[in-house]
C-alpha positions as CSV (number, residue, x, y, z in Angstrom):
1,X,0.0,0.0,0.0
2,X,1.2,3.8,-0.6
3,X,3.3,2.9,-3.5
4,X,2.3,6.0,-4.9
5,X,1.8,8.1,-2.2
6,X,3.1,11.9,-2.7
7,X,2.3,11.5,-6.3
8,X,-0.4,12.5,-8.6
9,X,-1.6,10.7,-12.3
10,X,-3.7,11.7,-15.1
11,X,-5.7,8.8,-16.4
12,X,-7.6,9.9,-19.7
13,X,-10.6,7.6,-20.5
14,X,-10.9,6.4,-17.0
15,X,-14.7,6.1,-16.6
16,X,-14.7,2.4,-17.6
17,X,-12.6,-0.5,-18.2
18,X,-9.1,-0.4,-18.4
19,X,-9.2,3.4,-17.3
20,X,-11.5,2.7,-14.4
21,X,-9.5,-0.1,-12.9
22,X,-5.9,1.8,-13.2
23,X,-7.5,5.0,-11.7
24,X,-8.8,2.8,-8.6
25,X,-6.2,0.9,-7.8
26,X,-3.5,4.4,-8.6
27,X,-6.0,6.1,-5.5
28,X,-5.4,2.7,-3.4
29,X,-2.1,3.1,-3.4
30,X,-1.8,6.5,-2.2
31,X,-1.6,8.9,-6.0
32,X,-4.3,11.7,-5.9
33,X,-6.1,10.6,-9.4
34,X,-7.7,13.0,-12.2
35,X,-10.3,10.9,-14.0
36,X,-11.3,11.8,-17.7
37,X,-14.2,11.4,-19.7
38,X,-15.4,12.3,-23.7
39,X,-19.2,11.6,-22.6
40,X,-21.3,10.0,-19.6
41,X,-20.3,12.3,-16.9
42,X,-22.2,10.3,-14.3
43,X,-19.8,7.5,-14.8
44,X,-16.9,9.4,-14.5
45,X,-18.3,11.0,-10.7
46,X,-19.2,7.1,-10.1
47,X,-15.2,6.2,-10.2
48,X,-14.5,9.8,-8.5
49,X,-16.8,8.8,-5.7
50,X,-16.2,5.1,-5.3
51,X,-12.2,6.7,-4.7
52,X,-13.6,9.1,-2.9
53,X,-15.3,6.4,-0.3
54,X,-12.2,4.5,0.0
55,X,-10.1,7.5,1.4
56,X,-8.8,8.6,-1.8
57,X,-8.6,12.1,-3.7
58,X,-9.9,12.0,-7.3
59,X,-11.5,14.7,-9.7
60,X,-13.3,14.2,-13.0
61,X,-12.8,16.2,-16.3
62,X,-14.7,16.3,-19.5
63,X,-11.6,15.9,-22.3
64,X,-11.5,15.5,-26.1
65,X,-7.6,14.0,-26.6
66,X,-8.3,14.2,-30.2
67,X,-9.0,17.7,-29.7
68,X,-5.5,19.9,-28.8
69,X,-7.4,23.4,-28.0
70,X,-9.8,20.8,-25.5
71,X,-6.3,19.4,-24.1
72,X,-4.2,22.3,-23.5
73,X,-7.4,23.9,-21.7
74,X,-7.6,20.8,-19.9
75,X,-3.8,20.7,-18.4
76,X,-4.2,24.6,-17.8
77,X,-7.7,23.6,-15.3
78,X,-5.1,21.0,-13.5
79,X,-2.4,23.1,-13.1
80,X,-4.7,25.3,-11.2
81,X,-6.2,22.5,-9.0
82,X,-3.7,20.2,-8.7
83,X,0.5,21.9,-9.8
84,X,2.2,19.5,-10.7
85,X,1.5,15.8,-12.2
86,X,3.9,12.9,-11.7
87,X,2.4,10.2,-14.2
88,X,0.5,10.1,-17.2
89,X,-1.4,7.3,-18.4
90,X,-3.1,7.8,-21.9
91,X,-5.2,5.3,-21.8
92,X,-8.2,7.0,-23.8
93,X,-8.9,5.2,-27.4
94,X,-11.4,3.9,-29.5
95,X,-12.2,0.6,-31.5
96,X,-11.5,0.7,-35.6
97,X,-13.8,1.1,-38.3
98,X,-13.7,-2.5,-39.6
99,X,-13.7,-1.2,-42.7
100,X,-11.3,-2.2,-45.5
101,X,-9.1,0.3,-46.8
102,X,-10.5,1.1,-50.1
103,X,-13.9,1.3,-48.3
104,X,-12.6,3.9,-45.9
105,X,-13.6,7.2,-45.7
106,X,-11.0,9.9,-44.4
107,X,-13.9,11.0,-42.1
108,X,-13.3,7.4,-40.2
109,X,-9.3,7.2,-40.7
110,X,-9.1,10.4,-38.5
111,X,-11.3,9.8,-36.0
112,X,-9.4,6.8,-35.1
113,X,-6.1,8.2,-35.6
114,X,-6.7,11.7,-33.7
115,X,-8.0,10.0,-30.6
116,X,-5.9,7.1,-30.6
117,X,-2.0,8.8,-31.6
118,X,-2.7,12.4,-31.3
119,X,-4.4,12.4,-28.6
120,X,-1.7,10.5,-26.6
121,X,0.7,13.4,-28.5
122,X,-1.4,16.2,-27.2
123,X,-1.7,14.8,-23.5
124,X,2.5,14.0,-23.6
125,X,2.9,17.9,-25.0
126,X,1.4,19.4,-22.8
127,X,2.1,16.9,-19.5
128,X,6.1,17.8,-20.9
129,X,5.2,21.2,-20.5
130,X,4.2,21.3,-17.3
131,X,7.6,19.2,-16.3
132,X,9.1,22.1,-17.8
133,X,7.6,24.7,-16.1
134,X,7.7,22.7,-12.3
135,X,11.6,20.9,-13.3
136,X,10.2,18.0,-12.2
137,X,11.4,15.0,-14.8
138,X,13.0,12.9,-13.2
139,X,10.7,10.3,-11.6
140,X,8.0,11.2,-13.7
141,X,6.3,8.5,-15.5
142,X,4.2,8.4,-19.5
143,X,2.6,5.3,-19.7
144,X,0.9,4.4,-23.0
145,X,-1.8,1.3,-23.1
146,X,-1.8,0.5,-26.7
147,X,-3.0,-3.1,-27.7
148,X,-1.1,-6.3,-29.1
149,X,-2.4,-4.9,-32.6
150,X,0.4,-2.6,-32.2
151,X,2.9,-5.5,-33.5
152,X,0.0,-7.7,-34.8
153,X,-2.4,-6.8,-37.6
154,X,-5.7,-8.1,-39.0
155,X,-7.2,-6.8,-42.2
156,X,-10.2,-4.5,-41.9
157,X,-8.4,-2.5,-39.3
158,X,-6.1,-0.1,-40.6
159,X,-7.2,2.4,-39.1
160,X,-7.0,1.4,-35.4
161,X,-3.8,-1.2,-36.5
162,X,-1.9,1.9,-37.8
163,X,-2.9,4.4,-34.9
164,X,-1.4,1.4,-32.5
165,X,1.9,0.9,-33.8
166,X,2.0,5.0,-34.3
167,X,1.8,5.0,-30.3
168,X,4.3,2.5,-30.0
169,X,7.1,3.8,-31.7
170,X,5.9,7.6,-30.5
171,X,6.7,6.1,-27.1
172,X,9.9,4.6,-27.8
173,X,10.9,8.4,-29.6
174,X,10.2,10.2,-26.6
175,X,11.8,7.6,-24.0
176,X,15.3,8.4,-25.7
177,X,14.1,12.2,-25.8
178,X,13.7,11.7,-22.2
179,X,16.0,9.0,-20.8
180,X,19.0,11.8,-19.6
181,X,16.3,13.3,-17.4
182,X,15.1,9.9,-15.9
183,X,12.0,10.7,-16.9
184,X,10.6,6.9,-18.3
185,X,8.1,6.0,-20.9
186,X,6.7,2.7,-21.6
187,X,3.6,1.2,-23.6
188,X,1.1,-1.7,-22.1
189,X,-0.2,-3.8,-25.1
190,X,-3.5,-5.9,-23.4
191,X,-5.1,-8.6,-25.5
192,X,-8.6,-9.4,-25.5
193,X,-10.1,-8.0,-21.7
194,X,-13.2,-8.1,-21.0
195,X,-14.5,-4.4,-20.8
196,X,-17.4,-2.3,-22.1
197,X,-14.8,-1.4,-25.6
198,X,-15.1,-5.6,-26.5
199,X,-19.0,-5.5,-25.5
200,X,-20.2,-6.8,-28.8
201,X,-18.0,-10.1,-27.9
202,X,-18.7,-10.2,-24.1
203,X,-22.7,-10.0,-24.9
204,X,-22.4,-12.6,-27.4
205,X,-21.5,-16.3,-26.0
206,X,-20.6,-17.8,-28.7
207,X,-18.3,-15.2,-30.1
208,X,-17.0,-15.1,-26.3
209,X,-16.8,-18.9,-26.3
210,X,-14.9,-18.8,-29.2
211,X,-12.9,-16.1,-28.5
212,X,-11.7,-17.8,-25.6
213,X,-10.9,-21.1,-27.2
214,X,-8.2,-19.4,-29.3
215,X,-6.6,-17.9,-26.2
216,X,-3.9,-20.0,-24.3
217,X,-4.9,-18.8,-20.8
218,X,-8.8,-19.9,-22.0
219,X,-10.3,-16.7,-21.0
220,X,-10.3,-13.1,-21.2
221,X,-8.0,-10.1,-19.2
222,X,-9.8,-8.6,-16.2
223,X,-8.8,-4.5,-16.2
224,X,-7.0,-5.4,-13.2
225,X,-4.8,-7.7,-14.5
226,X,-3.6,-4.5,-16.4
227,X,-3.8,-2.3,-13.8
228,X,-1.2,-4.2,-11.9
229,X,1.0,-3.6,-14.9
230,X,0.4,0.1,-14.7
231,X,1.2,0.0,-11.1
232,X,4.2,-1.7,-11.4
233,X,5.2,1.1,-14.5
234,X,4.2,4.2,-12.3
235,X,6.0,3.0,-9.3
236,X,9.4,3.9,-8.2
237,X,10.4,0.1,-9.0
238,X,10.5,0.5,-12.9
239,X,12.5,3.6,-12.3
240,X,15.4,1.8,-14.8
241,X,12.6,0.6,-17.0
242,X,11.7,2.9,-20.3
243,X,10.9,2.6,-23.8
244,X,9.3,-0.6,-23.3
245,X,6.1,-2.7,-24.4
246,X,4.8,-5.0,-21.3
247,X,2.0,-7.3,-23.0
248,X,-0.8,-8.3,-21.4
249,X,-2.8,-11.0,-23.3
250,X,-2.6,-14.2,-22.0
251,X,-0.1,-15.0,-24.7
252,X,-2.5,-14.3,-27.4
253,X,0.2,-12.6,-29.4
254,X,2.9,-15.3,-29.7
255,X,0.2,-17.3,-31.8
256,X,0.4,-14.4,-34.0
257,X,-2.9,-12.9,-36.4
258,X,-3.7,-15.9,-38.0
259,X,-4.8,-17.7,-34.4
């Protein structure tokens, strides 16, 4: 307990899922937590309360990552209320079109690819910015959860497949950027986990049946199981570990996109 106590994280899209469950567990271990949301505001002051209850500190902000006026705005409302930030998690994302590419509009390529890789660019800006202005790099944390479709790649998903591995290598750029300061940045890749994002499979028992069946572990993540991760990335234990992917599927991956 009190791994992260002194410290405070940003967790964008952290009214559900993965989010929810790294924002929980950040306020359980002693981080002062700013929850974000793009929509459903009553979910967001759920988590904030539910933190809240437990003895935490926690605030929720409406944010559009895809959106850089919305983000700078954002960081300016928590300098205000909170100074200075010690980790960043850019978690916020959204599923792909499922559209092949010569079906695909530029109106669907974007919306993927702002929210997805520039949002996690806007967020890392402007969280750099504020290191800047408080010279507080070192010990700081940007912690990136991309997906194992970073490295592997169906068809009918360029979009999201593309914004992925965007976010990988933009974390590996900004880890040497940011390595003399001992400031780290790392990516967490989950598999399949069963969250509201994967709803159309969860509802569905066959699809889940089958999902599971191609899985070596035989089931789906729980947001906990990469929460722990994020823990373990945000805490002064990883404080040697940067520009690294830490994957969390079960060992989906090693079977590759043809499982």
């Amino acid at each position: 307990m009190n791994t992260l106590k002194g410290k405070t994280a940003i967790v964008t899209g952290s009214s559900s899922g993965i989010g929810e469950a790294i924002a929980i567990l950040f306020a359980k271990e002693g981080a002062k937590v700013i929850i974000t949301y793009h929509s459903g505001p009553d979910r967001a002051e759920a988590v904030v309360e539910q933190i809240k209850k437990d003895g935490g500190v926690a605030k929720a902000y409406q944010l559009d990552v895809s959106n850089s006026d919305d983000v700078h705005q954002f960081f300016d409302n928590v300098d205000k209320d909170f100074g200075d930030i010690t980790i960043l998690v850019n978690n916020a994302g959204i599923n792909g079109s499922k559209t092949p590419v010569e079906d695909m509009s530029i109106e669907q390529f974007d919306k993927v690819v702002k929210t997805n890789l520039y949002g996690p660019f806007f967020c890392s800006r402007e969280f750099l910015h504020l290191k800047k202005k408080y010279k507080t790099y070192k010990g700081s944390r940007i912690i990136n959860v991309t997906s194992i479709h970073q490295y592997i790649n169906v068809p009918g998903n360029a979009d999201y497949n593309a914004s992925k591995s965007g976010m990988r290598n933009f974390a590996y750029t900004m880890a040497l950027e940011l390595a003399s300061r001992e400031m780290t940045v790392n990516n967490i890749a989950p598999g399949m986990i069963l969250t509201p994002i994967n709803e159309k499979v969860i509802d569905d028992p066959k699809k889940l049946e089958r999902a599971e069946s191609i899985i070596p572990f035989h089931r789906g993540g729980k947001p906990e199981e990469v929460a722990n991760v994020a823990l373990f990335l945000a805490s002064d234990a990883s404080s040697y570990v940067t520009g690294s992917t830490y994957t969390v599927d079960g060992a989906l991956s090693i079977l590759g996109p043809d499982a």
